[in-house]
C-alpha positions as a Markdown table, in Angstrom:
| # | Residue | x | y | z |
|---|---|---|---|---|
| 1 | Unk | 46.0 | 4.4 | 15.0 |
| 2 | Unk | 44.1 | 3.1 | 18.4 |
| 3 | Unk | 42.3 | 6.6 | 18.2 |
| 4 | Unk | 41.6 | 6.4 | 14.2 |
| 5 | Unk | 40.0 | 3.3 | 14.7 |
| 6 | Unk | 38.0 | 4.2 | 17.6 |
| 7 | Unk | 36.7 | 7.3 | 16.0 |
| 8 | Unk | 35.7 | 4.9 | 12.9 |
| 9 | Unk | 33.8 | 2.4 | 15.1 |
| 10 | Unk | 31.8 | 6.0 | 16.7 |
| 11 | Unk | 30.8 | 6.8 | 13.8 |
| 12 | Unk | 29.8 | 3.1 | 12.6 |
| 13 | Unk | 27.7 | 3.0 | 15.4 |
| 14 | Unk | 25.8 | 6.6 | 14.9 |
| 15 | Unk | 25.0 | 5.8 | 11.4 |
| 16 | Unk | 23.4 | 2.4 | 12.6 |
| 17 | Unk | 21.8 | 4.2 | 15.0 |
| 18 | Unk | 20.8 | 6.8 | 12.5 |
| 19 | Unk | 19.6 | 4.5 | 10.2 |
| 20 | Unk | 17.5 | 2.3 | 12.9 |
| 21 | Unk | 15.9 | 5.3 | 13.8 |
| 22 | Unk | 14.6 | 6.3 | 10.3 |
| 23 | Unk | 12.7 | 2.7 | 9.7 |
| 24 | Unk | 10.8 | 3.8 | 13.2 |
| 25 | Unk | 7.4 | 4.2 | 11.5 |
| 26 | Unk | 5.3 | 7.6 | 12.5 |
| 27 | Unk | 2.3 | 9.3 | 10.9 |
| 28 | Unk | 1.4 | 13.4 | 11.3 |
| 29 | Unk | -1.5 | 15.5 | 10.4 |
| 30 | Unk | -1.3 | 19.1 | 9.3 |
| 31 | Unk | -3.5 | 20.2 | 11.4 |
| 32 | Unk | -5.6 | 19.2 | 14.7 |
| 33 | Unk | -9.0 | 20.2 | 14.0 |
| 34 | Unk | -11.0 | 20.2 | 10.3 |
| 35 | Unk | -14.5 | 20.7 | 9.0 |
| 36 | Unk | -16.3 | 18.0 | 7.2 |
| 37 | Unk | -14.8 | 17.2 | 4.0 |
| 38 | Unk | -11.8 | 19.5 | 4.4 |
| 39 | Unk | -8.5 | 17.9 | 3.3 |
| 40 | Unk | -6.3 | 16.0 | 5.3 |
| 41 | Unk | -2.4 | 15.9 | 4.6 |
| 42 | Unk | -1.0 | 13.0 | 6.5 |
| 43 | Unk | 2.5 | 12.4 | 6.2 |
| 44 | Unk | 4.3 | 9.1 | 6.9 |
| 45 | Unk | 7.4 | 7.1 | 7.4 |
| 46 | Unk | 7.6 | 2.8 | 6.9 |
| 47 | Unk | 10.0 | 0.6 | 7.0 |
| 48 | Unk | 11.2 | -1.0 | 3.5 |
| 49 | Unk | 10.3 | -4.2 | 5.0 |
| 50 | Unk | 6.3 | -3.8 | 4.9 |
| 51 | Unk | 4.4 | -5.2 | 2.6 |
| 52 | Unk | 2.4 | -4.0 | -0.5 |
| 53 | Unk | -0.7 | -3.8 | 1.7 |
| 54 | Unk | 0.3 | -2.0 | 4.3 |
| 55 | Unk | -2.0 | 0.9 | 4.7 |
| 56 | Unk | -3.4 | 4.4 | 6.4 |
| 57 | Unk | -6.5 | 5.1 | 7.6 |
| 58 | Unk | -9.0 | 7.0 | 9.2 |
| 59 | Unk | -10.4 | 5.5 | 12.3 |
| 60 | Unk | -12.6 | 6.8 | 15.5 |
| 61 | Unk | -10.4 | 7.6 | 18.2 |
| 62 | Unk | -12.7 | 5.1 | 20.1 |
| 63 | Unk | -11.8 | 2.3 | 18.3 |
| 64 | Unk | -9.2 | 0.4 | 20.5 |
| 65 | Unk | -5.7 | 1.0 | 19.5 |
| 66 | Unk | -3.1 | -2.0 | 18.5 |
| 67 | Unk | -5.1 | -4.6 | 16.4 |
| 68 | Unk | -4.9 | -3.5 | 12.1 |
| 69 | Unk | -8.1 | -6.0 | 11.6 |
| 70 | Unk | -10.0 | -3.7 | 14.2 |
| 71 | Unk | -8.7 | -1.2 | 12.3 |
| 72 | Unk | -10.0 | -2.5 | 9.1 |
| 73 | Unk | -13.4 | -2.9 | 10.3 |
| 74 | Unk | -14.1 | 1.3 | 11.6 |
| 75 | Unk | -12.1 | 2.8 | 9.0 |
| 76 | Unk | -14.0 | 5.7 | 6.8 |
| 77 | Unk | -11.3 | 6.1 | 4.4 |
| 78 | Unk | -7.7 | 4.0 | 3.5 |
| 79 | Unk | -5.0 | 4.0 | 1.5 |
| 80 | Unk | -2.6 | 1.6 | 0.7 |
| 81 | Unk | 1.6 | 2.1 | 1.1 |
| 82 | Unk | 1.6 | 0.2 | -1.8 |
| 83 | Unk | 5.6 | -0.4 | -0.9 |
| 84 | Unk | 6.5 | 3.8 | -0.4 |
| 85 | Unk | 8.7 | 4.3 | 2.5 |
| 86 | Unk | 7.6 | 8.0 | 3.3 |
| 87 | Unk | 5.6 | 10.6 | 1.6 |
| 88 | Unk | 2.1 | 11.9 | 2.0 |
| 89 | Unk | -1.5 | 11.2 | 1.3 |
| 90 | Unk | -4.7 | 13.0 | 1.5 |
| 91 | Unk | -8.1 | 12.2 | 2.7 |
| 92 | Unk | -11.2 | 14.1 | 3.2 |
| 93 | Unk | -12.2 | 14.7 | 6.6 |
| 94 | Unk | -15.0 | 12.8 | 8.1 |
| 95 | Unk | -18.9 | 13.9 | 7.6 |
| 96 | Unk | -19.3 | 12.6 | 11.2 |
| 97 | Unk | -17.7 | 15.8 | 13.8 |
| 98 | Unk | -15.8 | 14.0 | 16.4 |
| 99 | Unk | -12.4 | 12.6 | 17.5 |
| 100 | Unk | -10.5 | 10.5 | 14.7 |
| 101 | Unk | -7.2 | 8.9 | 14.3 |
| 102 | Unk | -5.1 | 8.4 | 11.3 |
| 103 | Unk | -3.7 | 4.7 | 11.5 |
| 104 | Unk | -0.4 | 2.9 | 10.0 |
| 105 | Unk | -1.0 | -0.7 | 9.8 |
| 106 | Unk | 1.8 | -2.4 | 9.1 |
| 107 | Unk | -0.4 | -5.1 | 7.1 |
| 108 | Unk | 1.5 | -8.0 | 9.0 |
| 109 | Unk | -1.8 | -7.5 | 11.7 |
| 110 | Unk | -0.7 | -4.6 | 13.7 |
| 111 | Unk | -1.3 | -0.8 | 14.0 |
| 112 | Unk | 2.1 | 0.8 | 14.4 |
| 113 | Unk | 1.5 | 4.7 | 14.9 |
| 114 | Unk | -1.2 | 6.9 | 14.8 |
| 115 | Unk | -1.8 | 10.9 | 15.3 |
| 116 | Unk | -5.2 | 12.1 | 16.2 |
| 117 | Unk | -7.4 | 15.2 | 15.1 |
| 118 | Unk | -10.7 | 16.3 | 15.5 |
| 119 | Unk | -13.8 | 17.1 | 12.9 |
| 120 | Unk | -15.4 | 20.2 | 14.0 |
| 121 | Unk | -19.2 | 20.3 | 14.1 |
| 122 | Unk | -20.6 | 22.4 | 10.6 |
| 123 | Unk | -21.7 | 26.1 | 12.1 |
| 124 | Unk | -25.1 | 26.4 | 12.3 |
């Protein structure tokens, strides 16, 4: 019985841990470099908790990391979460060749992942 209940509790505990894992929020590119205007599929996770206006965007890697109203002010392109937990969006790459960020901010004030990619200067 001691060992029944033990093995319960585990497994209790993994599927906590399990689910605390999955409201960690991440965003990916599917690729690391693109031309102007090529598409962009990013792919995210939130938690439930965020709100409608949560959003991701497309930021300057130079832009200082951490503040979403920083965020707000250098982003080329956004889209709001409008309450989806995971899924993916598409942008257009950047005109401007450089590095860039795609940003989740959580729309409480903070920027909670980000993946960077670069936009390859046009051939000449």
């Amino acid at each position: 019985m001691k060992t029944r209940i033990a093995l319960l509790l585990t497994a209790l505990m993994l599927a906590a841990w399990a689910i605390a894992l999955a409201d960690d929020p991440e965003v990916s590119v599917d690729e690391s470099s693109y031309k102007p205007g090529e598409t962009i599929r990013v792919s995210f996770t939130a938690p439930a908790d965020y709100p409608e206006n949560a959003w991701i965007g497309l930021i300057p890697s130079d832009v200082d990391h951490g503040d979403e109203d920083e965020n707000d002010r250098h982003d080329v392109a956004h889209e709001y979460l409008s309450g989806r937990t995971s899924g993916s969006i598409r942008f257009k790459a950047p005109k401007k060749p450089g590095e860039w960020d795609v940003r989740l901010n959580d729309g409480k004030g903070s920027e909670v992942a980000s993946a960077s990619f670069k936009v390859e200067a046009p051939a000449e």
